[in-house]
LOTI-92786 format. One record per residue: x, y, z of N, C-alpha, C, O in turn; residue number from 1; chain; residue in three letters. Coordinates in steps of 0.02 Angstrom, whole numbers, plus 50000, padded with zeros to 5 digits. Example, Ala and Ser with C-alpha at 12.3 -4.5 7.8 and 13.67 -1.06 7.14 Angstrom:
<recs>
<<50660, 49716, 50390>, <50615, 49775, 50390>, <50660, 49835, 50390>, <50712, 49834, 50423>, 1, A, Ala>
<<50642, 49888, 50354>, <50684, 49947, 50357>, <50645, 50002, 50394>, <50670, 50057, 50402>, 2, A, Ser>
</recs>
This chain:
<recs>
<<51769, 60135, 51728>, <51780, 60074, 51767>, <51838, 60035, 51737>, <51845, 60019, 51678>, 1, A, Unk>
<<51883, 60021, 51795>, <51921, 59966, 51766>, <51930, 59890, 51778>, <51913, 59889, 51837>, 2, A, Unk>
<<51944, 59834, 51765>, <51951, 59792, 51742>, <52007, 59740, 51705>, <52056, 59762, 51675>, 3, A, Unk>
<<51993, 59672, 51711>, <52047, 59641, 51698>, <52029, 59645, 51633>, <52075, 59610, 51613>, 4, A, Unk>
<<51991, 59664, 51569>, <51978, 59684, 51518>, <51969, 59748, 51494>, <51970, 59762, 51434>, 5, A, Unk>
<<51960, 59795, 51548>, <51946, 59859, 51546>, <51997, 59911, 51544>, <52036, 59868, 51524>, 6, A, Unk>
<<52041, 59975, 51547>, <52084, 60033, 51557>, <52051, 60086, 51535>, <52010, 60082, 51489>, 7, A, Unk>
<<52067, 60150, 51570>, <52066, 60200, 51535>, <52110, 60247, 51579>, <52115, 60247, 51641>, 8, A, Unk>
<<52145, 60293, 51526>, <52180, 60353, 51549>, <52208, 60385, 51518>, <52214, 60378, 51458>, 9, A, Unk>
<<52233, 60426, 51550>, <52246, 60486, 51492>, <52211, 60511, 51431>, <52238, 60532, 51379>, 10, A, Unk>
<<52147, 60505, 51445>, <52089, 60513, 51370>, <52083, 60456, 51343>, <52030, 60456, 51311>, 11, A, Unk>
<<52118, 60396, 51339>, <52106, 60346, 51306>, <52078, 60293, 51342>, <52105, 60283, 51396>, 12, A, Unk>
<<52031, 60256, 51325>, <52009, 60169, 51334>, <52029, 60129, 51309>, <52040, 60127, 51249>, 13, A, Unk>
<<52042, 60080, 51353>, <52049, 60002, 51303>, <52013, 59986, 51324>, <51993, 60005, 51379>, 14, A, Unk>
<<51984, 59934, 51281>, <51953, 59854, 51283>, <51986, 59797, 51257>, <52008, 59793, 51200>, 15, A, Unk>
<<51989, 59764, 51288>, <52031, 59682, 51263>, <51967, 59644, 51267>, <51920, 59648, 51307>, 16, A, Unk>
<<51976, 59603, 51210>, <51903, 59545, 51195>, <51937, 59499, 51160>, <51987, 59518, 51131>, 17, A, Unk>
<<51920, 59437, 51156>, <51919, 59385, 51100>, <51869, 59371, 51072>, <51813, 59393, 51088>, 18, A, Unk>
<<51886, 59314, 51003>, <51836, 59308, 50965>, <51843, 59222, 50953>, <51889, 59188, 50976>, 19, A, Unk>
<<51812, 59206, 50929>, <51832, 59128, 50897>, <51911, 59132, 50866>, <51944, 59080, 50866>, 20, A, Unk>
<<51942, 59193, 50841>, <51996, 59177, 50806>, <52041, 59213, 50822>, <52099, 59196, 50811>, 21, A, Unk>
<<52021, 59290, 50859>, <52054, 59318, 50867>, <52059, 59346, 50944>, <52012, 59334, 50982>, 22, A, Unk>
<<52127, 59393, 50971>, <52136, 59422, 51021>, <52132, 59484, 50998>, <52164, 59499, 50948>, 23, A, Unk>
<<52090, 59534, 51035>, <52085, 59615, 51011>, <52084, 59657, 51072>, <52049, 59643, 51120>, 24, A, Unk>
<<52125, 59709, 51068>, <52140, 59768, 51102>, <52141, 59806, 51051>, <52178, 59811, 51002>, 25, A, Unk>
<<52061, 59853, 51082>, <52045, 59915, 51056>, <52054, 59979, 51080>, <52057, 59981, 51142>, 26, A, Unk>
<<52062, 60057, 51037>, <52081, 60107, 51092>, <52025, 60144, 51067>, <51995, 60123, 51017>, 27, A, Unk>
<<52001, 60210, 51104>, <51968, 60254, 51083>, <51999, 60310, 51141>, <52021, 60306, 51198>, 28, A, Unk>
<<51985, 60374, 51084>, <52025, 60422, 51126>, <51939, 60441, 51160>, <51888, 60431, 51127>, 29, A, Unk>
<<51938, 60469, 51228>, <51856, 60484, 51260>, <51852, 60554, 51264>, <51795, 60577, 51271>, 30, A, Unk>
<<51905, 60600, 51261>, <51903, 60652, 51268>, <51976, 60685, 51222>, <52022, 60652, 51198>, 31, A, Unk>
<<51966, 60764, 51221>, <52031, 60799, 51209>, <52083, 60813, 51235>, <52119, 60850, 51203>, 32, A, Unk>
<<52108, 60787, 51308>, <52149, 60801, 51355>, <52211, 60771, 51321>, <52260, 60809, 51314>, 33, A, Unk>
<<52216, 60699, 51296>, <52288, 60676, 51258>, <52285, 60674, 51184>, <52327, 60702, 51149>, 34, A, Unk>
<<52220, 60630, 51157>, <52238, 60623, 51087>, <52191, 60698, 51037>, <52148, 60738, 51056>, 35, A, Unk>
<<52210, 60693, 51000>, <52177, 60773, 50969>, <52135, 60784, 50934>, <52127, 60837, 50903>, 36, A, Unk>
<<52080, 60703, 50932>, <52001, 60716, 50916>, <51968, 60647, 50972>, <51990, 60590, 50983>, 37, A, Unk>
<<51903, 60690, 50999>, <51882, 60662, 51003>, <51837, 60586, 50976>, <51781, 60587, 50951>, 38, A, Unk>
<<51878, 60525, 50987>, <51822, 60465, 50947>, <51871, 60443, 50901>, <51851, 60404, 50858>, 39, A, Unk>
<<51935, 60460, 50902>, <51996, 60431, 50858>, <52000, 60361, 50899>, <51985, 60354, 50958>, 40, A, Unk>
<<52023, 60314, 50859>, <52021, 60245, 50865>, <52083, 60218, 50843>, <52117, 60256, 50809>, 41, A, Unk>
<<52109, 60148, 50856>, <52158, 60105, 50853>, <52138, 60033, 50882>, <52093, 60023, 50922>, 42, A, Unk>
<<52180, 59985, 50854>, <52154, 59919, 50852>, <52222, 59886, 50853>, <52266, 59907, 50815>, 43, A, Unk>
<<52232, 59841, 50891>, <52284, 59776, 50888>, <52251, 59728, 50907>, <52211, 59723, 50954>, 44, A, Unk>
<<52285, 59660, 50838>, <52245, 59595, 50824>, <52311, 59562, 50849>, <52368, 59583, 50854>, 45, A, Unk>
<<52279, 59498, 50864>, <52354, 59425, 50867>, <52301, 59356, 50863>, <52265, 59350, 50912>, 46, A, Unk>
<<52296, 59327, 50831>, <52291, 59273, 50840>, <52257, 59233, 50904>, <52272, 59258, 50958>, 47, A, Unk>
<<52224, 59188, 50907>, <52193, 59166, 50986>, <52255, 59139, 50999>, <52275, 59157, 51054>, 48, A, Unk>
<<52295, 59100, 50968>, <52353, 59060, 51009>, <52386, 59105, 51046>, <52407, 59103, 51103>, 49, A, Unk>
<<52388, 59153, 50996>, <52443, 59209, 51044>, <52516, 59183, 51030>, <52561, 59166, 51069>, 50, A, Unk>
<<52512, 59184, 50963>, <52596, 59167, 50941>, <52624, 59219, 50868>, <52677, 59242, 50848>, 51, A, Unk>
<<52547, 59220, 50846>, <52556, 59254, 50778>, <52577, 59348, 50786>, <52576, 59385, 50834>, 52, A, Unk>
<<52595, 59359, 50710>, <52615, 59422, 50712>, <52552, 59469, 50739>, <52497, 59441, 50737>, 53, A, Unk>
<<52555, 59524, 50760>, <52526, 59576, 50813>, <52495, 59627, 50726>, <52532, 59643, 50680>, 54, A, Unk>
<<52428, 59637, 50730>, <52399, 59680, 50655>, <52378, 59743, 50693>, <52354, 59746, 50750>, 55, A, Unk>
<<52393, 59794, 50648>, <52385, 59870, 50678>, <52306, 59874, 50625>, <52298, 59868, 50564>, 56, A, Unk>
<<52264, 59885, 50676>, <52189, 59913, 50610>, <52171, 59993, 50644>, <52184, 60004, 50703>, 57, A, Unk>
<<52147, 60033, 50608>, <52118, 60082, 50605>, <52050, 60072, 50676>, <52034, 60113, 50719>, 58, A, Unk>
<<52022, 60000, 50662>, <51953, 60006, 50704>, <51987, 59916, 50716>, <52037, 59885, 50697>, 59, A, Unk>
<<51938, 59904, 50750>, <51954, 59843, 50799>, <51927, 59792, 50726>, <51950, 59736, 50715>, 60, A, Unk>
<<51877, 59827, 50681>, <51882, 59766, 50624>, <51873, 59792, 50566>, <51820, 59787, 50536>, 61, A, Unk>
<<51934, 59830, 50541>, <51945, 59861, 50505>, <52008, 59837, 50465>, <52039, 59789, 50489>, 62, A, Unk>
<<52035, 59869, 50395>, <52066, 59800, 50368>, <52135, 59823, 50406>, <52136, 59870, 50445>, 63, A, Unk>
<<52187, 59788, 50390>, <52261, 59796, 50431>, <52298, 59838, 50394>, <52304, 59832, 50333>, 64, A, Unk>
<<52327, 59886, 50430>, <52377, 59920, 50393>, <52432, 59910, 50394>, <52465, 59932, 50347>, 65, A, Unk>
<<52480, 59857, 50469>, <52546, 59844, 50461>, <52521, 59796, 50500>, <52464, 59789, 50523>, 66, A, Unk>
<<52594, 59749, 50505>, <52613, 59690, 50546>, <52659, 59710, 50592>, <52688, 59763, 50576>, 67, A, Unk>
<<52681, 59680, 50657>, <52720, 59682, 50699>, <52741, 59600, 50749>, <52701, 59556, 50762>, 68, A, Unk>
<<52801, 59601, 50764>, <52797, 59551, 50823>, <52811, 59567, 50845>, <52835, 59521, 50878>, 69, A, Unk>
<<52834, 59636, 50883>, <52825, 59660, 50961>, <52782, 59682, 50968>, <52755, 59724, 50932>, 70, A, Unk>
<<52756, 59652, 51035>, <52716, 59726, 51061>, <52712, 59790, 51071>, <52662, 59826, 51063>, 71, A, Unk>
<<52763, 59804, 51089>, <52794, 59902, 51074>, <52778, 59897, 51018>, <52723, 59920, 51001>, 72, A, Unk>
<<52814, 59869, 50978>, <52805, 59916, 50900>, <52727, 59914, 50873>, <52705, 59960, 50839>, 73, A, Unk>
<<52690, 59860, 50888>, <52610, 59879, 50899>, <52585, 59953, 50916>, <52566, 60002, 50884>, 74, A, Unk>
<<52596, 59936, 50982>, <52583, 59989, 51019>, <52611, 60060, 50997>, <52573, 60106, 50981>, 75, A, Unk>
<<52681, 60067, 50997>, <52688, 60155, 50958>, <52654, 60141, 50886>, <52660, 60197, 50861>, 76, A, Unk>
<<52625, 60106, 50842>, <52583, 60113, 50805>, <52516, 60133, 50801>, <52491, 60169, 50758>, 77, A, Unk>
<<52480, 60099, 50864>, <52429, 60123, 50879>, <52428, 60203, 50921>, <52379, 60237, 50903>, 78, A, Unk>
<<52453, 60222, 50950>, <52475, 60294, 50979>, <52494, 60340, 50907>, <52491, 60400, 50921>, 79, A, Unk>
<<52507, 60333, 50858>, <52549, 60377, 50828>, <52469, 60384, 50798>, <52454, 60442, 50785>, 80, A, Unk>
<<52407, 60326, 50784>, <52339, 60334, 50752>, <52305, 60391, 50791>, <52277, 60442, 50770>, 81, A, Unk>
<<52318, 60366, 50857>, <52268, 60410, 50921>, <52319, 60473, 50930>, <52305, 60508, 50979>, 82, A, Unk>
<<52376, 60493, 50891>, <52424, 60559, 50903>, <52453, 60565, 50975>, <52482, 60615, 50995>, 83, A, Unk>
<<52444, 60519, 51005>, <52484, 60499, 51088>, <52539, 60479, 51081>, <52563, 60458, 51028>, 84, A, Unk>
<<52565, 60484, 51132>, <52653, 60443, 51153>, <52603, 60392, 51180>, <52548, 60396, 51208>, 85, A, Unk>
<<52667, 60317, 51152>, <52646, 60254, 51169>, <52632, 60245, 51245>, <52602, 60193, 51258>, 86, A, Unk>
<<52652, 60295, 51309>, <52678, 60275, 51375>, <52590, 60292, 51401>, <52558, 60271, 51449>, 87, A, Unk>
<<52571, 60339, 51345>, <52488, 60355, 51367>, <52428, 60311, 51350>, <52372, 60335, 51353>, 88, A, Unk>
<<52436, 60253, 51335>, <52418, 60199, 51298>, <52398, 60155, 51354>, <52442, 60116, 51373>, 89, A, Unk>
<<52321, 60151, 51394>, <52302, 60113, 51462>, <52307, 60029, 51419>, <52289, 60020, 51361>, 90, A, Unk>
<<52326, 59995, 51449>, <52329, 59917, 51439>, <52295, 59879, 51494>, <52307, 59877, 51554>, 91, A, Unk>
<<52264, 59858, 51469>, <52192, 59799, 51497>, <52250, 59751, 51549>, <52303, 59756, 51519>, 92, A, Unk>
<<52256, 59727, 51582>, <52278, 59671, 51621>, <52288, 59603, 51577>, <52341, 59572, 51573>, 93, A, Unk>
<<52199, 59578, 51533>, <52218, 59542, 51505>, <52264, 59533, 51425>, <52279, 59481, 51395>, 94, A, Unk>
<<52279, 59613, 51403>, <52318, 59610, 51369>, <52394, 59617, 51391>, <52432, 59593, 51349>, 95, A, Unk>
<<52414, 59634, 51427>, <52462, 59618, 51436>, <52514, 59593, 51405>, <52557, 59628, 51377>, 96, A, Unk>
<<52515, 59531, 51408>, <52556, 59490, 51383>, <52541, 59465, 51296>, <52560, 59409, 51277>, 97, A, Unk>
<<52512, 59505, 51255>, <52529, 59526, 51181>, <52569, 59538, 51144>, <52595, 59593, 51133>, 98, A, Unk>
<<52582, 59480, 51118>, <52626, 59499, 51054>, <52699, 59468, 51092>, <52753, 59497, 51086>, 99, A, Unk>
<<52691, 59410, 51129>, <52745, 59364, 51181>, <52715, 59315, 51178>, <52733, 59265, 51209>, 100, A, Unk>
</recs>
């Protein structure tokens, strides 16, 4: 199912959620068709304002492995975790506009 919080394609899901502090877009690969295990994961954090630098985690709360302020460069970070090209990477509606 998709959703203004929801995507999936090409083997992968997102979820976009907030928290009291944070904005999170999570990936999980669902199958073997793109990324090359099943249940591989990726995480991009920003800030609730939505001004701060963009955090690449392993799992949606997991510790950070790099910083970014683009969104691309997020994003081919999180794809290179899940072994995808960034273009296979479904984006929630409400993420969107991450890391802007």
């Amino acid at each position: 199912m998709t959703d203004e919080r929801t995507a999936a394609a090409n083997g992968i899901a997102a979820r976009y959620d907030e928290t009291d502090s944070e904005r999170r877009l999570a990936f999980e690969a669902i199958d073997d068709t793109a990324a090359p295990r099943s249940g591989a994961t990726a995480a991009i954090a920003q800030n609730r304002e939505g001004y701060a630098m963009l955090k690449v985690r392993p799992t949606v709360d997991g510790d950070e492995l790099e910083r970014y302020y683009g969104f691309d460069m997020a994003l081919d970070h999180a794809a290179e975790l899940l072994g995808v090209a960034p273009r296979d990477l479904p984006i929630p509606a409400a993420a969107e506009d991450m890391g802007m």
